[in-house]
Structure formats: structure tokens, C-alpha cells
N, C-alpha and C positions, 0 to 999 in steps of 0.2 A: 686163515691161520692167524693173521692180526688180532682179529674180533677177537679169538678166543685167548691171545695174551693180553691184551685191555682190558677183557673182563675177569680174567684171572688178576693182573692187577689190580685193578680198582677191589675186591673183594677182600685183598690181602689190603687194600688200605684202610678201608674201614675198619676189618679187624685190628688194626695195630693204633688206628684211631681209638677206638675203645679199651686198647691195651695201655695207650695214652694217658686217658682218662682213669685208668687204674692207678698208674703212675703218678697221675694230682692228687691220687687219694692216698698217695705214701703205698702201696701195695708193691710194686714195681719202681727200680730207680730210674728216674727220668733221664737221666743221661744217657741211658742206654736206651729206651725207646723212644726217643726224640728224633734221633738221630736214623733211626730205621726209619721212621714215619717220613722223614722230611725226606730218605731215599725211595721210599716207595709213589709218595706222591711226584717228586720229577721224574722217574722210570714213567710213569703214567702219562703224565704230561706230555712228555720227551715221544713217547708209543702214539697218539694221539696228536700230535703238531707237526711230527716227523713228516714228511714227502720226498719224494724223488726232485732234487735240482739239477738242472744244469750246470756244471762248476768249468764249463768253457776248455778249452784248448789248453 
């Protein structure tokens, strides 16, 4: 079940990567996909570094 939200992440970040780069080209206002982008990549990250800890007593 992970696997398959990691890779659904990551898929949605290179598309918004490229929606990015739409974005440098004036097509799309960068404010507004900047700001997705830098969400989608720590959702990814966050999916991905996340583990179970110990948080004690």
C-alpha cells in the first residue's frame, strides 16, 4: 500500500515538475505551481523517510 502511494507521488511530481517549467516559460503563474511542487515533493520525501519509532513511555 505504500509502494503504491510513493509511486503515485513521485509521478504527480514530475508532472508538476514539468508544469513548473511551463511556468518559467510565462504559460502558467509560478506562484501558484511552486508552491504545489515544493508540496508534492515533501509529501514524497515525508512517504519515503517516514518509519515507525519508538516515542517511549
Amino acid at each position: 500500500m505504500k509502494l503504491r502511494w510513493i509511486l503515485l507521488l513521485t509521478i504527480i511530481t514530475i508532472i508538476l515538475f514539468f508544469i513548473n517549467l511551463l511556468a518559467l516559460m510565462e504559460v502558467f503563474p509560478i506562484y501558484i505551481t511552486s508552491p504545489l511542487l515544493f508540496i508534492a515533493i515533501f509529501i514524497t520525501l515525508y512517504l519515503i523517510n517516514h518509519r515507525k519509532t519508538f516515542k517511549g513511555l
